[in-house]
N, C-alpha and C positions, 0 to 999 in steps of 0.2 A: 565462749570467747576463744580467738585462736590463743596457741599458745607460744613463748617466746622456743625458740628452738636450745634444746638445755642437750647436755650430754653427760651422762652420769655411768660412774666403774666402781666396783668395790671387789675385795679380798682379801681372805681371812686366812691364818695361817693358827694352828695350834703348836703350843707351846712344846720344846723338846722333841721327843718323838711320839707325843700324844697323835692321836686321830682324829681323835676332836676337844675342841675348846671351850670354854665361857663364853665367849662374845658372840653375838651376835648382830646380825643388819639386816637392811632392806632397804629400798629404792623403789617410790612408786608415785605415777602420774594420778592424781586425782580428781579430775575438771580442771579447775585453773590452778591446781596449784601441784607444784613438785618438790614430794617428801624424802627426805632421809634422814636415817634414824639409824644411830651404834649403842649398842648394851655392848657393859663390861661384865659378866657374871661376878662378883666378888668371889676369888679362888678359899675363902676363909671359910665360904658359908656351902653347907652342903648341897643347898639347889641356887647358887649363883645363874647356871646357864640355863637352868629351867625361869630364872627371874628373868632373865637378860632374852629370852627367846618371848616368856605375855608381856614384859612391858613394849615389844617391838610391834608384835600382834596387837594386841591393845590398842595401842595408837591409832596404825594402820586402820585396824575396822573405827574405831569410831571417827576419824578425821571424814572416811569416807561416809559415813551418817550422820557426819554434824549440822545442827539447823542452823540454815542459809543466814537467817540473822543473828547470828552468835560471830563476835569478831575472832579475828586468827590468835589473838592475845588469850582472849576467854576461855576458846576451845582448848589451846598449849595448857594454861593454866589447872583448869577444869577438868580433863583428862589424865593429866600427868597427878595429881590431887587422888583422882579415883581407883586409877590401879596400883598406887602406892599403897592406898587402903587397902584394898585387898589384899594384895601381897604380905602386908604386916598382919591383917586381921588372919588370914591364915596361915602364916608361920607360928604366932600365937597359941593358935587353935592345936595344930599338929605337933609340933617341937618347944612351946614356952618358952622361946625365941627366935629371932630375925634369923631366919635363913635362907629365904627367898629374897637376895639382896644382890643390887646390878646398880651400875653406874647409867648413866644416858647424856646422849649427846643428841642434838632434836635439832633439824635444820627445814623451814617451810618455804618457798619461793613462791609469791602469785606476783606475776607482773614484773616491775624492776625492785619489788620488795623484799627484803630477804628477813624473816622471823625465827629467831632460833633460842634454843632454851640449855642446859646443861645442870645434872646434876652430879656430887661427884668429881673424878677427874678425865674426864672423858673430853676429848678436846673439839673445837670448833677454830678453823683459821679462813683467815681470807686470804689469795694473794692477789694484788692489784699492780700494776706494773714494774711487776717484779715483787716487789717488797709482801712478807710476810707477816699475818698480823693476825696475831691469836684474838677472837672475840669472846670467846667462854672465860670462864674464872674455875680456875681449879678450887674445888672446895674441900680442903684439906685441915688438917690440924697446924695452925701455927706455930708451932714448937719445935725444937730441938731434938729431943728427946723424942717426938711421936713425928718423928718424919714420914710424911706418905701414909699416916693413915686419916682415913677421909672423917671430915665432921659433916656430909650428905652422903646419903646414899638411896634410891628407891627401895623402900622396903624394910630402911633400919629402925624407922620407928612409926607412929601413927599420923606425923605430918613431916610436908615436906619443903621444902624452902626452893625450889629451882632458882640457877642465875636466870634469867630474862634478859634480851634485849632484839632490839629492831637496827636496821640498817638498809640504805640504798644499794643496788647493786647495777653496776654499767657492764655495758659488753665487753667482752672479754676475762673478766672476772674469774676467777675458781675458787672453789671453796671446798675446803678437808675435814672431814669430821675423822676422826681415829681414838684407837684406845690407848692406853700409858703404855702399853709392849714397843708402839711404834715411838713415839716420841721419847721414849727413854735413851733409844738406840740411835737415834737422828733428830739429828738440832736442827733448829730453822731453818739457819743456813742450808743444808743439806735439804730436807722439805721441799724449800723454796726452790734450788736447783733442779729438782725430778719431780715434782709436782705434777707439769704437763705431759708428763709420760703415763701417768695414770693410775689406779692404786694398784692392779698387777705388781706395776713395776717397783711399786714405792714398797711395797710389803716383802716382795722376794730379795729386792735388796738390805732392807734387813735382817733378812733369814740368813743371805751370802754374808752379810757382815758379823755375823755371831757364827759362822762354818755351820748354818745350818742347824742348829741347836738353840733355837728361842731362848730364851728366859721365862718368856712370857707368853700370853696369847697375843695377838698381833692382827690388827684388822684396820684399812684406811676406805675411805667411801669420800669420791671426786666429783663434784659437778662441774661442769665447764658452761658456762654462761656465754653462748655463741653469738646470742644478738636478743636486744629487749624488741618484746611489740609493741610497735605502736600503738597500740588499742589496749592492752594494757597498763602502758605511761600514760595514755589519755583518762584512764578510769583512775588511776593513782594521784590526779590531779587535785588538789582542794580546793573547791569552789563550787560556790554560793545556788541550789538550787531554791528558787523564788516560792515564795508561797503562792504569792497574788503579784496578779500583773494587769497595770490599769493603763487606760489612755493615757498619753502623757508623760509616761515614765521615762526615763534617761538611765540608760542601762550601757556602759563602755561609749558615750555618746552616739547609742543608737535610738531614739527618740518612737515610742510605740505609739503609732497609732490609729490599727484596727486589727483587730481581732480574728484570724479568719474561720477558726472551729471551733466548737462549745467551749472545750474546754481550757482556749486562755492560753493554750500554750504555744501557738503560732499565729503570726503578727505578722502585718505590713509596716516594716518601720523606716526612720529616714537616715542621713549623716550624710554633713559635709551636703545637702542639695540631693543628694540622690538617693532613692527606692529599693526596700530590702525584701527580702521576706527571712524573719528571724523567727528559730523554734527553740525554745526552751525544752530540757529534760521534763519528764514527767514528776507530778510532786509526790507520787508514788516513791519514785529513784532515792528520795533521802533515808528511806527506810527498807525498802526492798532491793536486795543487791541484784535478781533477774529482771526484774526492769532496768536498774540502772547498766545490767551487763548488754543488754537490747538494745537502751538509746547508744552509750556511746560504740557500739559497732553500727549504727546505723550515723551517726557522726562520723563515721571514719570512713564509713564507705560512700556519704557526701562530697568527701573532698579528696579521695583518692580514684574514685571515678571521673575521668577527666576527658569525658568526650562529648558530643554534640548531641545525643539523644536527651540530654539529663540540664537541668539547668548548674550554672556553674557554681559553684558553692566553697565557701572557707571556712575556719577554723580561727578565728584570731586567737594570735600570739599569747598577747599579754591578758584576754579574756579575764573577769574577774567570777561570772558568772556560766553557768553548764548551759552552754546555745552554741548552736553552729548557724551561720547567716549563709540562704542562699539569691541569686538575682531575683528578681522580683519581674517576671513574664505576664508581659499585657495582654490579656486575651481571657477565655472561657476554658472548663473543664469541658471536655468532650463532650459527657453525660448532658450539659446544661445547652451544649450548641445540637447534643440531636432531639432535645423536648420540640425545636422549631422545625428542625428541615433534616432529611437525612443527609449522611454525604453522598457527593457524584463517588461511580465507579471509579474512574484516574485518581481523587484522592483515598478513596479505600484501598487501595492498592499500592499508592504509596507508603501510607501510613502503614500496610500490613510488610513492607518491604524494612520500612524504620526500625518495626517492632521485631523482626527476624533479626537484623542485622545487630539492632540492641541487645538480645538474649545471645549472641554469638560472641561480641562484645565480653559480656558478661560470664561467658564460659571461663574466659581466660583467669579469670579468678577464684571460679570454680563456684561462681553464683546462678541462682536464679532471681527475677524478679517477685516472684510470689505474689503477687497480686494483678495479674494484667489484667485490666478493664477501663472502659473509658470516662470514669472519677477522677483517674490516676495519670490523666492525658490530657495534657494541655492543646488549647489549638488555637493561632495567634496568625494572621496576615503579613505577610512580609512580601512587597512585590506584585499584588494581586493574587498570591494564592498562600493556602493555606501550610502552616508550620506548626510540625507537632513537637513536645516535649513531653519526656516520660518523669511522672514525679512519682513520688514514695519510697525514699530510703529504706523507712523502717521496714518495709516487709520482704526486703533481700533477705536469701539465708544461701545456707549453704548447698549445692546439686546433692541430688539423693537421701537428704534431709529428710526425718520424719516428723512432720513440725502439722497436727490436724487443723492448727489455728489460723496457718498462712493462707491467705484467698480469702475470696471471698462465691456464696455458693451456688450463684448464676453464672459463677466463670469456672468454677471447679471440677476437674475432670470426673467421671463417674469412680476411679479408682480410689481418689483420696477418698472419698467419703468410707471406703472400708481401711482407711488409714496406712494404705500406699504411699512411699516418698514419693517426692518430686521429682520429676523428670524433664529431659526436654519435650516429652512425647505430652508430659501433663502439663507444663508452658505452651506449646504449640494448640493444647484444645482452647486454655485461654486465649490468645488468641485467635484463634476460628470464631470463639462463639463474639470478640468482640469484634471483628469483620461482618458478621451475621445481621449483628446489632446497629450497626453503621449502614447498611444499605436497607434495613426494614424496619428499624426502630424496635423489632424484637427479639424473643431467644429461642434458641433453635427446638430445645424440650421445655419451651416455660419459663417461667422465674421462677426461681427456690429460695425456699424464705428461710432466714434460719432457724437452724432446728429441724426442719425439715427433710421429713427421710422420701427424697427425691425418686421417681422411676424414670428411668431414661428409656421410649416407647419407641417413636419414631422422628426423625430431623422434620419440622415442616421445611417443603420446597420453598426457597425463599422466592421464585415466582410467584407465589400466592400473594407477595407481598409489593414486588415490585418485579416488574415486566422486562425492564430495560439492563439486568442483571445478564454478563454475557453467560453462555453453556459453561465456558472454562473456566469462569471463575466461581463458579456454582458451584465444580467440581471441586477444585481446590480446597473453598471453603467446608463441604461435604466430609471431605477426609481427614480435614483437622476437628471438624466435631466428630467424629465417629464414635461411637460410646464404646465400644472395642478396641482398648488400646493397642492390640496386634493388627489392627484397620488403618488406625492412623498413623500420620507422619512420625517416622522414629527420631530423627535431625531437621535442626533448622534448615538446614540448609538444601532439600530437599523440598520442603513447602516453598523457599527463597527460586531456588531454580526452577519451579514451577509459573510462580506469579511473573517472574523474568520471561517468561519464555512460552507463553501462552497456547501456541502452533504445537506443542509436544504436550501442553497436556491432554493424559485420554480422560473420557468421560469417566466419572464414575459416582456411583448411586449407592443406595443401603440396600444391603444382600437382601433385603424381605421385600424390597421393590419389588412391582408388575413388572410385566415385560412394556407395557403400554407405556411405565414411566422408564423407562431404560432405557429403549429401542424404540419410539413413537412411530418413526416413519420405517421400520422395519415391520413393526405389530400392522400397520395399517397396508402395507405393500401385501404381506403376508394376508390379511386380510381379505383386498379384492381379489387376490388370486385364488383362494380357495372359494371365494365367493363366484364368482366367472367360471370356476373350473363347476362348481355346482350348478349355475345354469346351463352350463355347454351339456352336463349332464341331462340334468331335466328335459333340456331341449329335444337329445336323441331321443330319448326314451318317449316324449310325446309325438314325435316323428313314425315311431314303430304304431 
């Protein structure tokens, strides 16, 4: 999933003229989600900063090995649970008491979600337009008498009680995690004032404000919340993925009914007199978060894809259920309109112009289509000629993606199959081979079935198949199937200015070609001349 764009600063300053301190942090991106994390060593205990340095690491590795269905809540919970154990189980062990004991301050963002935990008095704030606003609870002693000192701490005893809690976060947001050194010396006020200058700045100026002689150890860690995804606020969304979905149904007054693939999750449906085509999430999605992270970026890029190749597609607002609705195009799947007849040349050549300009298109996002073939191509009359539209959301990903699942394996370049990203050079052979497939109804090396561990031998000449295929576009097409990806087209737009401009392209063949199929009327020129030059031979020599 992409990620919302975050900006995160942290530093740490040891207390007096120490060299190094208790506390500890880190800051780290892990798939969808952006961690940060401050240990306070407890200074009482002889391995406070050795605590405060595994409970930071700890986290860190396992957040980044936690299983996909375990929620952000269970993992925080679950982990922070585990290295407490430890910690106490071996202070026990070594000392016959807690001495591996740190404070934690735990902050997780996926999406516009923000999850954060705190044990201890380790601080979590938010600032949101302007205003400052602690979310952590100091876990202290409520007394008089025991002022500051902590009733939590990781490590002080065999369990552990963390605050918990969840929150929204909007753009522009920031949020401070710090230890007691900082917030003793600067009040909210103050916080809230240089906050946006960064923890650099926020930690030095409490070093300047004590002449440079801490008290304390001193450590602040800033994210800045620059802008939420979209694709993230669309996953964060609650709602209703359907078990079952039958004729009939009435789903945000969109009325199902037909069905149009096995499995039930895409519909012809009606509203308001007019014709949809509505797709449900998979029922997968309620339980698996890689599916559910797959459709709605394929949601997202339904309806932020806003050009003519693609049918037009939304997102309603107020949705109660996980569908995106796109228009409903009259016509046949390519594959279904070449079981009858192939196309003429003029429309393969547009369509192969469509499909170039759509993958160009597509650059600017930094997509590919992943799946080019003609299942995935509509073709609909407008006018007396034919009109293509390119469907399948889901199989966009991202350029140079190593994704072995995307495609399919009569369209797939020979490269992926040894699990080479995608390229435009590995879009352009899809292409090729479904131009191939449009003028002769076959594939240039075969069908490949899946599973299938494919050889790529030689292109047959689509002459063999149809006569009326001009030289140049033979060639064209030749060079975007090339099983040599340093053979074929590197840029669309190269095969684009080709099929444009017909009069400039040169011939060209497979390097292991005859001369016969290369040069026909050059082999045969060559030919009688050596042929004539032999009898003119024969001739003297029977003269003599």
């Amino acid at each position: 999933m992409p990620k919302q764009p975050i900006e995160t600063s942290g530093f740490s300053l040891a207390k007096g003229k120490e060299l190094k301190g208790d506390d500890y942090f880190d800051m780290k991106v892990i798939g969808d989600l952006t961690i940060a994390i401050v240990c306070d060593g407890v200074g009482s205990a002889d391995e406070g900063a050795e605590a405060a340095r595994r409970v930071t690491t700890h986290l860190m590795s396992n957040f980044k090995n936690r299983p996909k269905s375990w929620s952000i809540e269970k993992s925080i919970k679950t982990f922070i649970a585990s290295i407490n154990s430890i910690l106490y189980k071996e202070s026990m062990s070594n000392y016959d008491r807690p001495e591996l004991v740190t404070t934690l301050a735990l902050v997780i963002i996926e999406g516009n979600r923000l999850y954060g935990a705190n044990v201890g008095d380790s601080r979590i704030y938010l600032q949101r337009e302007g205003k400052l606003l602690q979310l952590s609870t100091d876990q202290v002693v409520d007394d008089a008498d025991f002022e500051g000192v902590l009733s939590q701490a990781m490590g002080i005893d065999q369990e552990v009680s963390p605050y918990y809690f969840e929150n929204i976060v909007t753009e522009k947001d920031r949020i401070l995690l710090c230890s007691d050194g900082l917030y003793t010396i600067m009040n909210d006020a103050i916080l809230s004032e240089f906050i946006g200058n960064g923890a650099h700045f926020l930690v030095k100026k409490a070093s300047k404000s004590m002449s440079n002689n801490l008290p304390d150890d001193t450590t602040a860690v800033i994210i800045d919340i620059l802008e939420i995804s979209p694709v993230a606020d669309l996953k964060q969304r609650d709602l209703i993925i359907p078990n079952e979905l039958e004729e009939g149904m009435v789903i945000d007054e969109y009325q199902l009914e037909k069905s149009l693939i096995q499995n039930n999750r895409t519909w012809i449906c009606s509203k308001k007199g007019q014709k949809y085509v509505i797709k449900f999430a998979p029922i997968e999605a309620i339980d698996d978060p890689i599916v559910l992270d797959l459709y709605v970026k394929e949601a997202w890029n339904s309806k932020r894809l806003k050009a003519g190749f693609f049918p037009k597609s939304v997102i309603p607002k107020n949705r109660t259920h996980r569908y995106y609705v796109m228009k409903l195009i009259e016509g046949v799947n390519l594959k279904e309109h070449l079981k009858k007849r192939k196309l003429s040349v003029e429309d393969t050549v547009n369509l192969g112009k469509m499909l170039l300009k759509m993958a160009q298109y597509l650059l600017k996002f930094d997509l590919v289509h992943g799946d080019i073939k003609p299942e995935n191509i509509m073709v609909s009359e407008r006018d007396g000629k034919h009109v293509f539209k390119v469907i399948d959301f889901g199989s966009m990903t991202e350029l140079y993606s190593i994704n072995s699942v995307a495609g399919t394996p009569s369209y797939l370049a020979p490269e992926r199959f040894s699990g080479m990203c995608i390229s435009e050079s590995s879009e352009l052979y899809a292409i090729g081979v479904t131009l191939y497939e449009c003028l002769t109804q076959k594939f240039p090396y075969g069908e490949i079935e899946p599973f299938q561990t494919p050889s790529f031998k030689k292109v047959i000449p689509l002459s063999k198949y149809n006569k009326n295929i001009p030289h140049w576009l033979c060639s064209v097409i030749f060079r975007a199937t090339e099983k040599e990806s340093d053979l074929r087209y590197k840029h669309y737009s190269e095969m684009l200015f080709e099929l444009t401009n017909p009069l400039k392209v040169k011939p060209y063949f497979d390097k292991k070609s005859s001369i016969i199929e290369r040069e026909p009327v050059l082999f045969y020129r060559t030919l009688f001349t050596l042929s004539l030059l032999g009898n003119m031979i024969l001739g003297a020599m029977l003269l003599k």
